[in-house]
N, C-alpha and C positions, 0 to 999 in steps of 0.2 A: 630642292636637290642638294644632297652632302655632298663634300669631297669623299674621296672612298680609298681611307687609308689602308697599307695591306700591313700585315703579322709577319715581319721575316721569318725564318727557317737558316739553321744554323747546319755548314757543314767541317767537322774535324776532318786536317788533312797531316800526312806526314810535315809537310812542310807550314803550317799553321802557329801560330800566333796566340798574343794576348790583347792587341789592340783595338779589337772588335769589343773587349771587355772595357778596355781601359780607355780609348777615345772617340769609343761612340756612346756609353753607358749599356750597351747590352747586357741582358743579366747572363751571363755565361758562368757554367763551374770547371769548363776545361780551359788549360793555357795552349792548346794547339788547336786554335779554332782558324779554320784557313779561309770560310767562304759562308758571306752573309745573303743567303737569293732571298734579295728584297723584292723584287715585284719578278715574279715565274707564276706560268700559268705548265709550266712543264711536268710531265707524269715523275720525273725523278726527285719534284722538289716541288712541291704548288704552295704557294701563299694563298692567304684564304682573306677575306676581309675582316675588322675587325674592331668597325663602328657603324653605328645606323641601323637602318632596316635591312641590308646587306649580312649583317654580322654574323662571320662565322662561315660564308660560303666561299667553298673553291672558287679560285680566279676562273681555272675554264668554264665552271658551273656558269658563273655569272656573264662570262662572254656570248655561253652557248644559249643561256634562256632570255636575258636582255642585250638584245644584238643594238636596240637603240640606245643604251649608253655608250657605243664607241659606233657609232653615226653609221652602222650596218656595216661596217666595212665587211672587205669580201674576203680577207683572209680567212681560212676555213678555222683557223685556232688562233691563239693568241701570239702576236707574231715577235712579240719581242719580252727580255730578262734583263732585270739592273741586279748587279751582282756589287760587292766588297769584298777584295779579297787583301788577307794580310800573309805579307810573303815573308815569312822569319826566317825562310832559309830559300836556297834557289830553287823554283819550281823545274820542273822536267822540261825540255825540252821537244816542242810539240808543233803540231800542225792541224789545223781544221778544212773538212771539205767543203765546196759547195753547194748547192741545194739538188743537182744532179747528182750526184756522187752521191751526197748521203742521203737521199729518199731513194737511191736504186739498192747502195749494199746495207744500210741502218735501219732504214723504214722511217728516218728524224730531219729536221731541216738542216739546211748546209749551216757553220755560224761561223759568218761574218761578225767582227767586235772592234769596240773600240775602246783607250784607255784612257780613263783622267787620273793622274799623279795626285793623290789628296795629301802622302808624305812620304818621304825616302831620306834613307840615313846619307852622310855625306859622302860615302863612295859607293852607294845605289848602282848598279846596272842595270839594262836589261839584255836580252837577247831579241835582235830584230832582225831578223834574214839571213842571207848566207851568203859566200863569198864563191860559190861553183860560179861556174860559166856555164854549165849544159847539168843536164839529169842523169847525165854518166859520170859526172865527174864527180858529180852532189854522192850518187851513190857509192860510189870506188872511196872517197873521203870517209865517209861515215860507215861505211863497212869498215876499215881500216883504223879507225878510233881517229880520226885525225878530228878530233873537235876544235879547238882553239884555232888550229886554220881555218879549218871550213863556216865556225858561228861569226855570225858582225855583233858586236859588243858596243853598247850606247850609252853612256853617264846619262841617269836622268834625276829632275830636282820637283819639289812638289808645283804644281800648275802647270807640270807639262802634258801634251795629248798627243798620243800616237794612235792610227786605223791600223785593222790588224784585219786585213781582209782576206778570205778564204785561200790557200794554197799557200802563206806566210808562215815560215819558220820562226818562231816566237819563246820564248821566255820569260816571265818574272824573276828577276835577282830577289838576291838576299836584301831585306830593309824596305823594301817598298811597300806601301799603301794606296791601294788603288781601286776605283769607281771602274765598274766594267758597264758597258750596254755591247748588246748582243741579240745573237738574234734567239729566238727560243729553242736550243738546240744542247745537248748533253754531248754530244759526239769531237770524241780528241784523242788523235794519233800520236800516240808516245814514242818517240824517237832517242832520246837518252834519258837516263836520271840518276847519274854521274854513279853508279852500281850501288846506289843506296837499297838496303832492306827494311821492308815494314818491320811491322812489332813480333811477327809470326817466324822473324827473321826470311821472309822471302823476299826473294827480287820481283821488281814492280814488271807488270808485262809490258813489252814494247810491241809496236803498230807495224812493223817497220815496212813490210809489204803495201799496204796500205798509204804508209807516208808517203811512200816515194811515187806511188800512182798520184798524189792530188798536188805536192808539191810545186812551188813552181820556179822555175829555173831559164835563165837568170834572175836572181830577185830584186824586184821593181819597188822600190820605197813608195807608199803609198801618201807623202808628206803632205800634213792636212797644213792650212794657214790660217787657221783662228784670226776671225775679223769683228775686232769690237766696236761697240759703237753705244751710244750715249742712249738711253730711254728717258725724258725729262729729266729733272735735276738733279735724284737722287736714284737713280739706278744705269746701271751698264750690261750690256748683253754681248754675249760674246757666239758666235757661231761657227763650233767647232770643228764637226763634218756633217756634210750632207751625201749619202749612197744610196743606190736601189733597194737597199732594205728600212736604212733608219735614218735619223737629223736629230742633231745631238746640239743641246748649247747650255754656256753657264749665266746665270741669273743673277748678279749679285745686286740687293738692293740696301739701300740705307737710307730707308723714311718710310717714305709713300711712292704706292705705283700702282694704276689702274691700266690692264691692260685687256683689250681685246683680243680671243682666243678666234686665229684662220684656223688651226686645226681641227680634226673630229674632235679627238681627245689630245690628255696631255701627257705623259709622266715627270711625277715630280720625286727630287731626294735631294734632302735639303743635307747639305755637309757642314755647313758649320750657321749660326747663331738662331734666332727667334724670330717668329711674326705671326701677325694675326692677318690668315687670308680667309677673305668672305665669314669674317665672324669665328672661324675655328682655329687654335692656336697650333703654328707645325716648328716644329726645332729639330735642332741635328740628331740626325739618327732617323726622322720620319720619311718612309718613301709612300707615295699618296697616286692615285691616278681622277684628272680633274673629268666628269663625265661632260659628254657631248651637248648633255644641256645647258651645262654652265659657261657661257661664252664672256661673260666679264668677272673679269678677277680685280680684286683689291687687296693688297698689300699695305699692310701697315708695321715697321719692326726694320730689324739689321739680317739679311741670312744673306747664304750664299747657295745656290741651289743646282744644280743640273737636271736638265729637263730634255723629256725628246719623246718621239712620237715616232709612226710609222710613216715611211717619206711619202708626201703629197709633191703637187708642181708646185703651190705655195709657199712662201717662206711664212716663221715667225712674225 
């Protein structure tokens, strides 16, 4: 059994970038590339596999005809997306629903995310919640333009992690770089995007009806506490968050590491350096998913990796 590397899929965005070009090596010809969906099994973006006996077939394909490579699980589709996104300018101002909400009005799963900081210029923000007291006040604000009162603004620096979980008022600033996991869902309630025009010169559409039904008020910081801790001599694991959808953690090893996999499966996106796991060589920029039959892993090289899986009772 291989690992089962996936083919990202490139998306341009207004607010997009050239560091998807320039600090991961991807062969890119645009400099506004905003969003790298490294492992989706979603109808808006599907990664396909892109070695082995696998090669070449849609992630859902391969979920839906070999259910025993992710250990049967019962999720009827593939439940989770690792995304990069390069924010070169401030993203829109938004909100996501949750899985009631968006299977009753989208027909798509609610998405729940979460963020790792891989880099940010030195006056980075983001936007993280709002400062209403109630859903009248959130709304009478943002009818009103009163942004800068109503948004909570956050300095962030790279190795930070913030949960961005359903009904959270959210932002990427200008300068950040950022590792997304998520759930498998396309669905985002646009609530400003400071009256910027596309190329067509039109204004981008807003949700706003919609935001303000899944919102949530007052906003409850969801502060994750990243707890690391030592795996033998030369590596460290760090365990990001754990929610009802996903378990998220960073990997960083420098040598050797042989680990036993509790999970079905794994996801793997290695962010920065080199290793040879189980024989097959993975570096930065590789996002890989370890199947169900492969339960020991070895590690040999310097990377640093984030990995996560769909939540079990088990830990790592």
């Amino acid at each position: 059994m291989e690992l089962l590397f996936l083919q990202p899929i490139f998306k341009e965005r207004i607010w997009g970038g050239h560091k998807l070009k320039t600090d991961f090596g991807y062969s890119l010809s645009s400099n506004q590339t905003g969003e790298c969906w490294a492992i989706s099994a979603h109808k808006n973006g599907e990664t396909c596999i892109r070695n082995g006996v696998y090669a070449g077939t849609p992630l859902s394909q391969l979920w839906n005809e070999h259910p025993e490579l992710f250990a049967n699980s019962e999720s009827r589709e593939f439940p989770l997306m690792v995304k990069i996104l390069d924010a070169n300018d401030d993203l829109s101002v938004q909100v996501h629903p949750d899985d009631k909400f968006a299977q009753l009005i989208e027909n798509d799963l609610g998405k729940a995310e979460c963020w790792y900081v891989l880099d940010a210029a030195t006056d980075a923000k983001i936007i993280y919640g709002h400062n209403a007291q109630s859903s009248d006040e959130f709304k009478q604000l943002a009818t009103s333009g009163e942004w800068n009162k109503l948004l909570n603004y956050v300095p962030v620096k790279a190795g930070d992690f913030f949960d961005v979980p359903t009904g959270t008022v959210h932002a990427l600033g200008k300068g950040t770089l950022i590792l997304e996991v998520q759930q498998s869902s396309d669905t985002t309630y646009r609530l400003y995007d400071y009256d910027r025009r596309d190329a067509a010169g039109n204004l981008r559409e807003l949700h706003l009806d919609k935001a303000f039904a899944v919102i949530k008020s007052p906003h409850t910081s969801a502060v994750a506490k990243p707890e690391e801790r030592n795996i033998g001599l030369e590596a460290t694991f760090t365990n990001l968050t754990m929610n009802q959808h996903f378990q998220v953690g960073k990997l960083e090893i420098n040598g050797k590491l042989e680990l036993t996999l509790s999970v079905p499966y794994l996801l793997i996106s290695v962010v920065s350096g080199e290793a040879v796991l189980n024989g097959q060589t993975i570096k930065k920029g590789d996002h890989l998913i370890v199947p169900n039959q492969m339960r020991k892993l070895n590690f040999n090289g310097y990377v640093s990796l984030i990995i996560c899986n769909e939540v079990i009772n088990e830990s790592y």
